[in-house]
Backbone atoms as SQL, in Angstrom:
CREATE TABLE atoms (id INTEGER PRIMARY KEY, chain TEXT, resi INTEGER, resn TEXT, atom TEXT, x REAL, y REAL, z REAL);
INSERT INTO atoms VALUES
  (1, 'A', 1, 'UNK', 'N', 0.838, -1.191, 0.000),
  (2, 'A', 1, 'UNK', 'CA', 0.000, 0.000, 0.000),
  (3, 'A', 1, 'UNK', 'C', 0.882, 1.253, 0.000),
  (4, 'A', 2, 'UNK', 'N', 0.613, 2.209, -1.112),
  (5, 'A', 2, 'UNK', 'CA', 1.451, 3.332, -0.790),
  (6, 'A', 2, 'UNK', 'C', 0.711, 4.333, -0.176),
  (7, 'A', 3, 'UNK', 'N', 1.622, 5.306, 1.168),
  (8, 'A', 3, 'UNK', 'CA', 0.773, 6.387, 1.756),
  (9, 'A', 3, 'UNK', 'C', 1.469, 7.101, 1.284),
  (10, 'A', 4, 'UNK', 'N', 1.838, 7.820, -0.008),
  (11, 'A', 4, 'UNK', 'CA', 2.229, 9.110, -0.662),
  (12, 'A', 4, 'UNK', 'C', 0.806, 9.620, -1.019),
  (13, 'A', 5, 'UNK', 'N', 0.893, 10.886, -0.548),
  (14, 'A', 5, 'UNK', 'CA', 0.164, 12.110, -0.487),
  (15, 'A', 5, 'UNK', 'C', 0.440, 12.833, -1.087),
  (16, 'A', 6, 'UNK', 'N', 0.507, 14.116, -2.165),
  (17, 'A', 6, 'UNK', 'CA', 0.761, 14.880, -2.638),
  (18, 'A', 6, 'UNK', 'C', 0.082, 16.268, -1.835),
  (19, 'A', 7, 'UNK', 'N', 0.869, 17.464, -1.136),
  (20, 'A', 7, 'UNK', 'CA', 0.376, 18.211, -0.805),
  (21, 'A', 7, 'UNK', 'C', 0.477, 19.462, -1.301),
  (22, 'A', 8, 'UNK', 'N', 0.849, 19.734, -2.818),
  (23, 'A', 8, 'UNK', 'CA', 1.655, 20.804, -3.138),
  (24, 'A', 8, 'UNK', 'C', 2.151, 20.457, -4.713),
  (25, 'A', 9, 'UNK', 'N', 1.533, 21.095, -5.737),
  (26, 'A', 9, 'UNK', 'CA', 2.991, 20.807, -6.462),
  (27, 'A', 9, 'UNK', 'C', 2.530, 22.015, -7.666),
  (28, 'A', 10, 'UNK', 'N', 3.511, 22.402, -8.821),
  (29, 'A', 10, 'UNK', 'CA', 3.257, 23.317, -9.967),
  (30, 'A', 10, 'UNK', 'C', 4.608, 23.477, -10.518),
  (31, 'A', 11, 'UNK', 'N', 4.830, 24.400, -11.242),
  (32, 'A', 11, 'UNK', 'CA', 6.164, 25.043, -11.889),
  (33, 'A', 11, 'UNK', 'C', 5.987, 26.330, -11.440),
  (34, 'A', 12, 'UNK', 'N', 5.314, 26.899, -11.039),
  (35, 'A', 12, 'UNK', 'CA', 5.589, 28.348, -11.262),
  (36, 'A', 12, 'UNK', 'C', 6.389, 29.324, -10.126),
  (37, 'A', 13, 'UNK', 'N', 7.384, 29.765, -10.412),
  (38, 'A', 13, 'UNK', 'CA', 8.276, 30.312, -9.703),
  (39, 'A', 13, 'UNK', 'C', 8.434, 31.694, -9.745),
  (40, 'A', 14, 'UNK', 'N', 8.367, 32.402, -8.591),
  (41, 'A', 14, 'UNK', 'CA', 8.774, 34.064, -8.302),
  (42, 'A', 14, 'UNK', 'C', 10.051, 34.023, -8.248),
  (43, 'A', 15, 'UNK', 'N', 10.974, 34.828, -9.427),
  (44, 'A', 15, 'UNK', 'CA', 12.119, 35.253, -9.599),
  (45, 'A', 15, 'UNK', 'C', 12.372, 36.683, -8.995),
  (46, 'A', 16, 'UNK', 'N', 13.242, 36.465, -8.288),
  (47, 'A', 16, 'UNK', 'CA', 13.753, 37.566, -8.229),
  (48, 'A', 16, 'UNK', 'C', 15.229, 38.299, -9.184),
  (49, 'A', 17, 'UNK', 'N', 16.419, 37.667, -8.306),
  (50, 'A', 17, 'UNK', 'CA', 17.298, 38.212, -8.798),
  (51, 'A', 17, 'UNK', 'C', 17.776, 37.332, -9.787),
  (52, 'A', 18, 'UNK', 'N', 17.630, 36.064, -9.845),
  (53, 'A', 18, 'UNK', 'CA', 18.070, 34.712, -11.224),
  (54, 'A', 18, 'UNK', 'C', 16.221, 34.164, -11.760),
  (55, 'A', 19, 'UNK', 'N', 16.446, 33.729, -12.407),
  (56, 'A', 19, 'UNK', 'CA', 15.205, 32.934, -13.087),
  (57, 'A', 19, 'UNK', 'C', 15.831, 31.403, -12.674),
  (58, 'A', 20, 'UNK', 'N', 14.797, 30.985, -12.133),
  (59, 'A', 20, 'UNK', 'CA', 14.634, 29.002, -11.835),
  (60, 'A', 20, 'UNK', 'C', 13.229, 29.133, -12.212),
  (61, 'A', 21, 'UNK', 'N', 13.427, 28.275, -12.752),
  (62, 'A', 21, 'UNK', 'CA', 12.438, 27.391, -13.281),
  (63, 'A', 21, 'UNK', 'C', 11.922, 25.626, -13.063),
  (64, 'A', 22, 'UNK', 'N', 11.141, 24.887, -13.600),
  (65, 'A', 22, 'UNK', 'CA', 11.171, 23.479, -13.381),
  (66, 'A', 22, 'UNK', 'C', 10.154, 23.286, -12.240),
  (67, 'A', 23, 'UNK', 'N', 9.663, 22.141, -12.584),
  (68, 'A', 23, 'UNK', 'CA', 8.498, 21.714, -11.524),
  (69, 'A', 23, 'UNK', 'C', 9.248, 20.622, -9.991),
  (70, 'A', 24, 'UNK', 'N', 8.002, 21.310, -9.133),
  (71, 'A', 24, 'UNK', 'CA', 8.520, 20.913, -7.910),
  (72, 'A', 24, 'UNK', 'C', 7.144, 20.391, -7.334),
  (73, 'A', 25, 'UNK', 'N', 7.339, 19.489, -6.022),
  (74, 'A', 25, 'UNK', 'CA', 5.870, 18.924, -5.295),
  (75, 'A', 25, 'UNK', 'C', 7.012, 18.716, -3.848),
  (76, 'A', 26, 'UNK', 'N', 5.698, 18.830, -2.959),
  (77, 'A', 26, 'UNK', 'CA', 5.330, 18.391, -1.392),
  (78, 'A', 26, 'UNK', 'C', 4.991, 17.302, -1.207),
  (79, 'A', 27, 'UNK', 'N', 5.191, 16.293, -0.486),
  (80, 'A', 27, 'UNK', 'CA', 4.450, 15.454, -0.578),
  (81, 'A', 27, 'UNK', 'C', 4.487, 14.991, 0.735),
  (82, 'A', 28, 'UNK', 'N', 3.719, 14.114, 1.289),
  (83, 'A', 28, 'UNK', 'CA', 3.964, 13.804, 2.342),
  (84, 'A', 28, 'UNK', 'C', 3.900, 12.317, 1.900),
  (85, 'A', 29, 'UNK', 'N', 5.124, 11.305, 3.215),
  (86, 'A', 29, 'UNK', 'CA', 5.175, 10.074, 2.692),
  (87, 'A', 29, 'UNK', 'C', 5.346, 9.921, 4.227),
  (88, 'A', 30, 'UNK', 'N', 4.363, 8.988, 4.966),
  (89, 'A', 30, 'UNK', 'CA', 4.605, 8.203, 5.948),
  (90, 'A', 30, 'UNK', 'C', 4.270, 9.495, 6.879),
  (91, 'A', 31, 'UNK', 'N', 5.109, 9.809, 7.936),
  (92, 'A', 31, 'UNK', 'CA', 5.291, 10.917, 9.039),
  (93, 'A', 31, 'UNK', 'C', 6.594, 11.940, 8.290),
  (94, 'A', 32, 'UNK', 'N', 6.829, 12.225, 7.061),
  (95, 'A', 32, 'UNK', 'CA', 7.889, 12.454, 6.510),
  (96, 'A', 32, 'UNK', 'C', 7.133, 13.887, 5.682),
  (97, 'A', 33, 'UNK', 'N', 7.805, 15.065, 5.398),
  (98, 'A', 33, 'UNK', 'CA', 6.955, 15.686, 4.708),
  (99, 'A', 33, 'UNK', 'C', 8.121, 15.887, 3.395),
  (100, 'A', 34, 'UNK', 'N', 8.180, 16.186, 2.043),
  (101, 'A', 34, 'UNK', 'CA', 9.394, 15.934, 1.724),
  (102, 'A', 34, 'UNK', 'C', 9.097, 16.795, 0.292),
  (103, 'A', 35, 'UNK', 'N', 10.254, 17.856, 0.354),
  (104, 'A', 35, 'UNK', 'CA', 9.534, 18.726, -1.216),
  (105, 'A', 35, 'UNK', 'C', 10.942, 17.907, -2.252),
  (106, 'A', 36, 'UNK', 'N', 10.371, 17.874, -3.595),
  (107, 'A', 36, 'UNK', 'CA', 11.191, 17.361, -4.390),
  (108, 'A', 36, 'UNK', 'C', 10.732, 18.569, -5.940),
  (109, 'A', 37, 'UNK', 'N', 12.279, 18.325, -5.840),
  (110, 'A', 37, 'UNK', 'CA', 12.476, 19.462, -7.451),
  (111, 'A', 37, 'UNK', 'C', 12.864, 18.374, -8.644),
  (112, 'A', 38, 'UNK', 'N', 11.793, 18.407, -9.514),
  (113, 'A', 38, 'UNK', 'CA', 11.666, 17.418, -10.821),
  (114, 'A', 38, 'UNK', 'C', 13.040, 17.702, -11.312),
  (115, 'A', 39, 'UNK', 'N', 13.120, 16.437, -12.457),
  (116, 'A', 39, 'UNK', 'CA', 14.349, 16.770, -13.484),
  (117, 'A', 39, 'UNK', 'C', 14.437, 17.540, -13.941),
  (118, 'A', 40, 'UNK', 'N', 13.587, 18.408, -14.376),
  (119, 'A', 40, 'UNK', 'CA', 13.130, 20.135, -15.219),
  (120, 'A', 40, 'UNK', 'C', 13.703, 21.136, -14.314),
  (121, 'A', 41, 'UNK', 'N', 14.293, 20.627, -12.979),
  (122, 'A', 41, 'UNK', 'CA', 14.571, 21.978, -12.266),
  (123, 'A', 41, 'UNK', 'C', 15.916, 22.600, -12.693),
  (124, 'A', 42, 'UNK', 'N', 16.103, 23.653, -12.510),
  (125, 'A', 42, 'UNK', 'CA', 17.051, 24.564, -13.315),
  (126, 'A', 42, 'UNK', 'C', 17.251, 26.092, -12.348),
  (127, 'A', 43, 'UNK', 'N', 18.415, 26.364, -12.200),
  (128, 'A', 43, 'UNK', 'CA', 18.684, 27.658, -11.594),
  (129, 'A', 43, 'UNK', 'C', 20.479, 28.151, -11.474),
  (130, 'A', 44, 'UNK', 'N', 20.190, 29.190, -11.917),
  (131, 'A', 44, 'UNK', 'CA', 21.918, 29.812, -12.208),
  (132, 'A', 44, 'UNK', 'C', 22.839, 29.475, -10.715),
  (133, 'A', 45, 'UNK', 'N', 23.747, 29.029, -11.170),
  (134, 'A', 45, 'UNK', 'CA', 24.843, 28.618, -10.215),
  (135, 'A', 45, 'UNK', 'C', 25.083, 30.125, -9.251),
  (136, 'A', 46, 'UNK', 'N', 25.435, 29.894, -8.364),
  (137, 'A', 46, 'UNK', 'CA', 26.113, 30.960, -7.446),
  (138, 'A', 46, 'UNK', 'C', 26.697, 30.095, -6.135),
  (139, 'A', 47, 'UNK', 'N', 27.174, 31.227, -4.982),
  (140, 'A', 47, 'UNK', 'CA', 28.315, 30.777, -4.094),
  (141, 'A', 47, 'UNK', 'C', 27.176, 30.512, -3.008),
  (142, 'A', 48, 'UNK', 'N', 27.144, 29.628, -2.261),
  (143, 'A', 48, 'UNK', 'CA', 26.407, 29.210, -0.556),
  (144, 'A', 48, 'UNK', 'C', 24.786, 29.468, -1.296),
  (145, 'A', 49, 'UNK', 'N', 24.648, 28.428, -2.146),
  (146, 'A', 49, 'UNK', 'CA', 22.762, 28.601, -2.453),
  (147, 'A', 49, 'UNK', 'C', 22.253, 27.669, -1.503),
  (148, 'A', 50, 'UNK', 'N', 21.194, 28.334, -0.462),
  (149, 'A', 50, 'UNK', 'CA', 20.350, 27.595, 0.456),
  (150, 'A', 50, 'UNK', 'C', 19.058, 27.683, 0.407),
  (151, 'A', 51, 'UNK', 'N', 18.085, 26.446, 0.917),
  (152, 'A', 51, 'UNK', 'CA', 16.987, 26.891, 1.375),
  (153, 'A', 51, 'UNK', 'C', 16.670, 27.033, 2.310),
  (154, 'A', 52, 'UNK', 'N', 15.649, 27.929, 2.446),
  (155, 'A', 52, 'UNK', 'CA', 14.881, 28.584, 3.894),
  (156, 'A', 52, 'UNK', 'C', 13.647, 28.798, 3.444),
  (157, 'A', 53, 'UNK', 'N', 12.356, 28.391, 4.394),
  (158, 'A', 53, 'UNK', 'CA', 11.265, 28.538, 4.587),
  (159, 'A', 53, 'UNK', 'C', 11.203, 30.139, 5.486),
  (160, 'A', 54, 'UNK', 'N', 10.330, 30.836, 4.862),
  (161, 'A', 54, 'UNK', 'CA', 10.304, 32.147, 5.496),
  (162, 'A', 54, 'UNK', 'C', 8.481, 32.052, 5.873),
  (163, 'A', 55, 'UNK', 'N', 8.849, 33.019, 6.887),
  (164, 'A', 55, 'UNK', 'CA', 7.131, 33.526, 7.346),
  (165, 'A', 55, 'UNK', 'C', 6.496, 34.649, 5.896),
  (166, 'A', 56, 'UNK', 'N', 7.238, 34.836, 5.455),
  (167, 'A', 56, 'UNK', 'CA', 6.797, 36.052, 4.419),
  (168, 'A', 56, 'UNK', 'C', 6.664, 35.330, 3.156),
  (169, 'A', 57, 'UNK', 'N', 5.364, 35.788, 2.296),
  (170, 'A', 57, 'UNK', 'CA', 5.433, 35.539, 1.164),
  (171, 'A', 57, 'UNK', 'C', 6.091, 36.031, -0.226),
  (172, 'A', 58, 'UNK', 'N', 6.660, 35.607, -1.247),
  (173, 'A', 58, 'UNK', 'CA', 7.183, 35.482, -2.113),
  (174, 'A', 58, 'UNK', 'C', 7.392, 37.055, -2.611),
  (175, 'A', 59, 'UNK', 'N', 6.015, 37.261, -2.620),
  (176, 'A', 59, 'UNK', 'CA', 5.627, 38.874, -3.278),
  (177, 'A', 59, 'UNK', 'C', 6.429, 40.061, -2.430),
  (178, 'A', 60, 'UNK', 'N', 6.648, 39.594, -1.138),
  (179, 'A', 60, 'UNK', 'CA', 6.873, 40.634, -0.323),
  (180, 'A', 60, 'UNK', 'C', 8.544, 40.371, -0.134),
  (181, 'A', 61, 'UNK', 'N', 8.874, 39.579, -0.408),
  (182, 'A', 61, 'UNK', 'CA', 10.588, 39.521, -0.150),
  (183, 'A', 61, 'UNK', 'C', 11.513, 39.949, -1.097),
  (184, 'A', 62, 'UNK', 'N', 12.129, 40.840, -0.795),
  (185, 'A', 62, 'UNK', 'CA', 12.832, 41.701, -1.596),
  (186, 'A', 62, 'UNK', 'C', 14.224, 40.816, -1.575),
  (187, 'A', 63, 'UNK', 'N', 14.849, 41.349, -3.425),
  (188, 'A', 63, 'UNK', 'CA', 15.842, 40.911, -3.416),
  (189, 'A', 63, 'UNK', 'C', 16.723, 40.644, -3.047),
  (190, 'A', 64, 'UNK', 'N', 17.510, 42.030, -1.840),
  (191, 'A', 64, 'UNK', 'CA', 18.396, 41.674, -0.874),
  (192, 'A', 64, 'UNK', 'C', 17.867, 41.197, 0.486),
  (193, 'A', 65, 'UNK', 'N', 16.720, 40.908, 0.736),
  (194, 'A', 65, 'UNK', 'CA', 16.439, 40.431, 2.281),
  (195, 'A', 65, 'UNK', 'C', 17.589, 39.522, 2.926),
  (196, 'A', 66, 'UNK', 'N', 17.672, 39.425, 4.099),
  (197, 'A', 66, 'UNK', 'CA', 18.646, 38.832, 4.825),
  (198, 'A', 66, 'UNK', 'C', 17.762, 37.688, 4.962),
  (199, 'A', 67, 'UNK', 'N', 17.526, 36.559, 4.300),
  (200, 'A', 67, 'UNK', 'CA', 16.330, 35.654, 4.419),
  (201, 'A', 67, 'UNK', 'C', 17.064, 34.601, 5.603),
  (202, 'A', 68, 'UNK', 'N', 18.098, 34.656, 5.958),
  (203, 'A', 68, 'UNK', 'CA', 19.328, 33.504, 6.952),
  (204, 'A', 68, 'UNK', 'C', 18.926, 34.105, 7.762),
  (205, 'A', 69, 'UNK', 'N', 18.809, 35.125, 8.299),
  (206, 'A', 69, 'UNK', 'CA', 18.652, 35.635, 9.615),
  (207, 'A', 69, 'UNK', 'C', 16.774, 35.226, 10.296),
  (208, 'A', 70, 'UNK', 'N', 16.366, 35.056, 9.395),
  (209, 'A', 70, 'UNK', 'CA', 14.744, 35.635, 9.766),
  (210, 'A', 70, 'UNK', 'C', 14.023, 34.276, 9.155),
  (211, 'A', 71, 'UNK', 'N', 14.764, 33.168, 8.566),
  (212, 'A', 71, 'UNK', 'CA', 13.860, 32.008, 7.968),
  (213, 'A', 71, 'UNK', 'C', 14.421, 30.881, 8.765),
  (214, 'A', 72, 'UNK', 'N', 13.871, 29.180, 8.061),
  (215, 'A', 72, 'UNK', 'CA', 14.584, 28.413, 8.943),
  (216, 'A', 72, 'UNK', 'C', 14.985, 27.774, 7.589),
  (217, 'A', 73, 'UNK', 'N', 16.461, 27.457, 7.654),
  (218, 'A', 73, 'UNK', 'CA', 17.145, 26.712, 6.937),
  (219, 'A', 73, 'UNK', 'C', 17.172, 25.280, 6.971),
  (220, 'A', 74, 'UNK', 'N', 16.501, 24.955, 5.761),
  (221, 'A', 74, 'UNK', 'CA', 16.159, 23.601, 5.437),
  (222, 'A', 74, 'UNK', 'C', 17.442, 22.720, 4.893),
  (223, 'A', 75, 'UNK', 'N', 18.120, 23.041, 3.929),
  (224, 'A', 75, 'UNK', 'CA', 19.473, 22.897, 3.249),
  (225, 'A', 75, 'UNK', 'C', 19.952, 23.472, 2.519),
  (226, 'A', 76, 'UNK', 'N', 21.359, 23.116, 2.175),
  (227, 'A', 76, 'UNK', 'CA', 22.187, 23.836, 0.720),
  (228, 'A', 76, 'UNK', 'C', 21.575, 23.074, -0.150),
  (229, 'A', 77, 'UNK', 'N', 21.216, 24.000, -0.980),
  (230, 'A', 77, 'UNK', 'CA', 21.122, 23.339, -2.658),
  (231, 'A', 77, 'UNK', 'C', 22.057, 22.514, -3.108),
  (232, 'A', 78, 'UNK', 'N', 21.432, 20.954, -3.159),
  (233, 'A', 78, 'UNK', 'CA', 22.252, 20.108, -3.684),
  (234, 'A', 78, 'UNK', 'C', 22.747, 20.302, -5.265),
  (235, 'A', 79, 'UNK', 'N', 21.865, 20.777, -6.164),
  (236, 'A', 79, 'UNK', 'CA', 22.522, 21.494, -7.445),
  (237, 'A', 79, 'UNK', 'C', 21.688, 22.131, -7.736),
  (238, 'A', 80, 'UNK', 'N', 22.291, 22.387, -8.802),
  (239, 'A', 80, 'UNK', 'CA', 21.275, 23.651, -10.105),
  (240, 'A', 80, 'UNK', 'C', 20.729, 23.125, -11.343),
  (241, 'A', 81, 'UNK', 'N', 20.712, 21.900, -11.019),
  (242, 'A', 81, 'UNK', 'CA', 20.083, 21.477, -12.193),
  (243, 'A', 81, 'UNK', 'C', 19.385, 19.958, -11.533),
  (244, 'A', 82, 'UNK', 'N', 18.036, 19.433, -12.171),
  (245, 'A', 82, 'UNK', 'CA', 17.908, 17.985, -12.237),
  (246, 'A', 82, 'UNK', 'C', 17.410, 17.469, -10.543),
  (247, 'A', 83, 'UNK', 'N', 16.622, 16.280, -10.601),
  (248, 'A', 83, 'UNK', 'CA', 16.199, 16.071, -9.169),
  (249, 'A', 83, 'UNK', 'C', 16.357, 16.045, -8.433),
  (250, 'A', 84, 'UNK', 'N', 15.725, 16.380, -7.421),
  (251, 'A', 84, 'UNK', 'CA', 16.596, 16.442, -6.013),
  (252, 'A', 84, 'UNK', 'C', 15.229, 16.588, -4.619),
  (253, 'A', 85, 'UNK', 'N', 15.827, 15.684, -3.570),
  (254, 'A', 85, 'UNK', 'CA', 14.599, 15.691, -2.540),
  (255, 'A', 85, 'UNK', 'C', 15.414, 16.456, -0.976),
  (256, 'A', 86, 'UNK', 'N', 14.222, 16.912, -0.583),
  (257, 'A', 86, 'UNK', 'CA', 14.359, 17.878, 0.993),
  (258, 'A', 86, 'UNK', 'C', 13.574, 17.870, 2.068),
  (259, 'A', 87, 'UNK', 'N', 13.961, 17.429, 2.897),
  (260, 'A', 87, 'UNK', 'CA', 13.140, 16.913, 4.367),
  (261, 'A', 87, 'UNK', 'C', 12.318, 18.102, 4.648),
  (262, 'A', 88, 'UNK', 'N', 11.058, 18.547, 4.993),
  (263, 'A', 88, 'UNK', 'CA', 10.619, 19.374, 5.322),
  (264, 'A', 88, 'UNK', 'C', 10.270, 18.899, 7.219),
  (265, 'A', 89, 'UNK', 'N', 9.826, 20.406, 7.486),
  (266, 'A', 89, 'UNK', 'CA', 9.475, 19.812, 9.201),
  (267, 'A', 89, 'UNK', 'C', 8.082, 19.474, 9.133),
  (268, 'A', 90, 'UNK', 'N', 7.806, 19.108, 10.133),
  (269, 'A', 90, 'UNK', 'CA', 6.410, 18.433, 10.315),
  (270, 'A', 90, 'UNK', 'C', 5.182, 19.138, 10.031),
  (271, 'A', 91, 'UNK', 'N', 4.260, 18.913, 9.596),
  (272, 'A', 91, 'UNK', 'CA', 2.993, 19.920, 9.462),
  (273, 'A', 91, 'UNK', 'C', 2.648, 20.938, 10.187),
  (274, 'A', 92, 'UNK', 'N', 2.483, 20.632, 11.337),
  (275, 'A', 92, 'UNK', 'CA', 2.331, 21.895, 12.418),
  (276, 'A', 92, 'UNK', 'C', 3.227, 22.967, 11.961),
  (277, 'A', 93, 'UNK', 'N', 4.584, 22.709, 11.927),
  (278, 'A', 93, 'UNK', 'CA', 5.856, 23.477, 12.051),
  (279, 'A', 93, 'UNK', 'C', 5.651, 24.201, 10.084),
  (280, 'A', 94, 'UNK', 'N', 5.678, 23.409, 9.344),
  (281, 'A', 94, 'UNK', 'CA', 5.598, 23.860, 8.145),
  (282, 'A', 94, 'UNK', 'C', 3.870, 24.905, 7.884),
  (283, 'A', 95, 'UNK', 'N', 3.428, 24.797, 7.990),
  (284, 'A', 95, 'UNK', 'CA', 2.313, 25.640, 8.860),
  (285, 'A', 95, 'UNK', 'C', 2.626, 27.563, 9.144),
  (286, 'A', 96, 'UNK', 'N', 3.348, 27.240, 9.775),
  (287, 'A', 96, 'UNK', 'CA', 4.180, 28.487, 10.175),
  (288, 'A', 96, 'UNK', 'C', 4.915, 28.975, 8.978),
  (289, 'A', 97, 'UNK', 'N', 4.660, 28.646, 7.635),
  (290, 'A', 97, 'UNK', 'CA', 5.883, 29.515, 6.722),
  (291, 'A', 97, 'UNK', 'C', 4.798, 29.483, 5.835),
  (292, 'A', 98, 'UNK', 'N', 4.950, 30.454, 4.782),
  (293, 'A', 98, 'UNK', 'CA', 4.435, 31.385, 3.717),
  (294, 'A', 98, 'UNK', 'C', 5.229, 31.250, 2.086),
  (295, 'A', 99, 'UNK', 'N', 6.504, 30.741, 2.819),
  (296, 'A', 99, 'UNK', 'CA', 6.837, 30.411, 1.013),
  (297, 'A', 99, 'UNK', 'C', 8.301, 29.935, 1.757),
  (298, 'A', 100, 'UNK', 'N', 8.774, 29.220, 0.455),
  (299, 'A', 100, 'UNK', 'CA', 10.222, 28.469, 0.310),
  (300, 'A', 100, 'UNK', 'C', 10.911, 28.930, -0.397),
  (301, 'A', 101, 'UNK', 'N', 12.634, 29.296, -0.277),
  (302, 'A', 101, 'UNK', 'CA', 13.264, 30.508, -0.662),
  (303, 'A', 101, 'UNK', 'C', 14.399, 29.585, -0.760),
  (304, 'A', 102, 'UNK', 'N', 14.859, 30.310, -2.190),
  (305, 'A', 102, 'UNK', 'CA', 16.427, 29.663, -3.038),
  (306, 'A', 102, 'UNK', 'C', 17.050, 31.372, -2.301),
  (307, 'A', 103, 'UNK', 'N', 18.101, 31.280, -1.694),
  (308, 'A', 103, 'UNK', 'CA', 18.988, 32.109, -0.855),
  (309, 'A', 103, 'UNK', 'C', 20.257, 31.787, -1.193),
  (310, 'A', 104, 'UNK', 'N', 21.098, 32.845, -1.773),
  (311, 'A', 104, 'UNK', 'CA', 22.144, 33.120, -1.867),
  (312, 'A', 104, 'UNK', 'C', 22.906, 34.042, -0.595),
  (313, 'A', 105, 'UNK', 'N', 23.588, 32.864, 0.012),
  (314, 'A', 105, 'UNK', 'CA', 23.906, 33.374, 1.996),
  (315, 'A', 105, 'UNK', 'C', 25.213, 34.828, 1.385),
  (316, 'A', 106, 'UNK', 'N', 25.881, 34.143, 0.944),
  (317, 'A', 106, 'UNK', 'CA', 27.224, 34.868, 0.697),
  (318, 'A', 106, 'UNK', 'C', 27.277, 36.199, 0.625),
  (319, 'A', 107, 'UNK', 'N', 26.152, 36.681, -0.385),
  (320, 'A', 107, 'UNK', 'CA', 25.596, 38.033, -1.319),
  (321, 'A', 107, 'UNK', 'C', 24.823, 38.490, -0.516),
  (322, 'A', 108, 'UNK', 'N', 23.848, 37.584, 0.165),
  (323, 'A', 108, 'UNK', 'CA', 22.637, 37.925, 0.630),
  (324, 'A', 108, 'UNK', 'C', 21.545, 38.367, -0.312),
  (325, 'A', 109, 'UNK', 'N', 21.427, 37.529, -1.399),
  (326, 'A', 109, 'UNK', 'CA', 20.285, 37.657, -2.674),
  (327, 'A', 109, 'UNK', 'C', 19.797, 36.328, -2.687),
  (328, 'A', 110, 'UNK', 'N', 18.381, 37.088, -2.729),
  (329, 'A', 110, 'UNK', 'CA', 17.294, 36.317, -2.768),
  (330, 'A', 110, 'UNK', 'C', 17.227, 35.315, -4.699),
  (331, 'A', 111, 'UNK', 'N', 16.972, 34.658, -4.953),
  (332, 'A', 111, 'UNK', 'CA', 17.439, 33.729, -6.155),
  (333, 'A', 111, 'UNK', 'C', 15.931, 34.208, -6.976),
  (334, 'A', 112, 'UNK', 'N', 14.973, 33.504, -5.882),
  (335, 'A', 112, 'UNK', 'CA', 13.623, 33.375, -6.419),
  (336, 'A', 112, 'UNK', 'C', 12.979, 32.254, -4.945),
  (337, 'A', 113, 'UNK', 'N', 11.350, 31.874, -5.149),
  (338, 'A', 113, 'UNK', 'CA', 11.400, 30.725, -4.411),
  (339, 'A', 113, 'UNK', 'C', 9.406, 30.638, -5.210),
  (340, 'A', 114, 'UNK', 'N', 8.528, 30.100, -4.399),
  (341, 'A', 114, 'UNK', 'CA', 8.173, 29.191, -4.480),
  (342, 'A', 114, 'UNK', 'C', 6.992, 29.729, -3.176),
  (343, 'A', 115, 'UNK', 'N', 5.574, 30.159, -3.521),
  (344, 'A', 115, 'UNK', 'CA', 4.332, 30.239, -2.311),
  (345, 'A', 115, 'UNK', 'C', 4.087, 29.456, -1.883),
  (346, 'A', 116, 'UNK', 'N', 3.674, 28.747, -0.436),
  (347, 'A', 116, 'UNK', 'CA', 3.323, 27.734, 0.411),
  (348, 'A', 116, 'UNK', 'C', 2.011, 27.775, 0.471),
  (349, 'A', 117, 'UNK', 'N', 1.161, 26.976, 0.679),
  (350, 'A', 117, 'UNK', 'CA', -0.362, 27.170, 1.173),
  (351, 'A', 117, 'UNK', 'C', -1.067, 25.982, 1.688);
């Protein structure tokens, strides 16, 4: 029996300072919540690219926001291209954020990211 859930998924991405593109989904599997970026995913290389779940939505985060200081860091971007999966926190906790953010720590530029709901 499979308990994969899908809680989330599309292509469409708020760019800010790079364009990414490529489809991504939520899903929940078991007690596990877990976002995965399809083979289609794509985004310009740079130095310390992370993610962070922020309380703020997409629309409202400006290019240079300090998103490290004020989000919770999920991981470094395993690449810039092609599939890839990311532990999210538990429902309750994921709950608490408004969108998922490609963060460039180094620069402190926002990449682009991705509305939660």
């Amino acid at each position: 029996m499979n308990n994969t859930r899908s809680k989330q998924s599309g292509n469409t991405w708020i760019n800010k300072d790079e364009i990414t593109t490529g489809n991504w989904s939520i899903i929940s599997k078991g007690n596990e919540i877990i976002l995965i970026f399809k083979k289609n995913f794509q985004t310009p290389d740079g130095p310390d690219l992370k993610l962070y779940l922020s309380t703020i939505k997409m629309e409202d985060i400006g290019v240079n926001d300090a998103i490290h200081r004020a989000g919770l860091l999920i991981d470094n971007l395993k690449a810039i291209k092609g599939k890839q999966e990311y532990n999210l926190p538990n429902k309750k906790t994921l709950s608490n954020y408004k969108s998922l953010v490609i963060h460039c720590e180094k620069y402190t530029v926002v990449w682009g990211g991705i509305n939660l709901h």
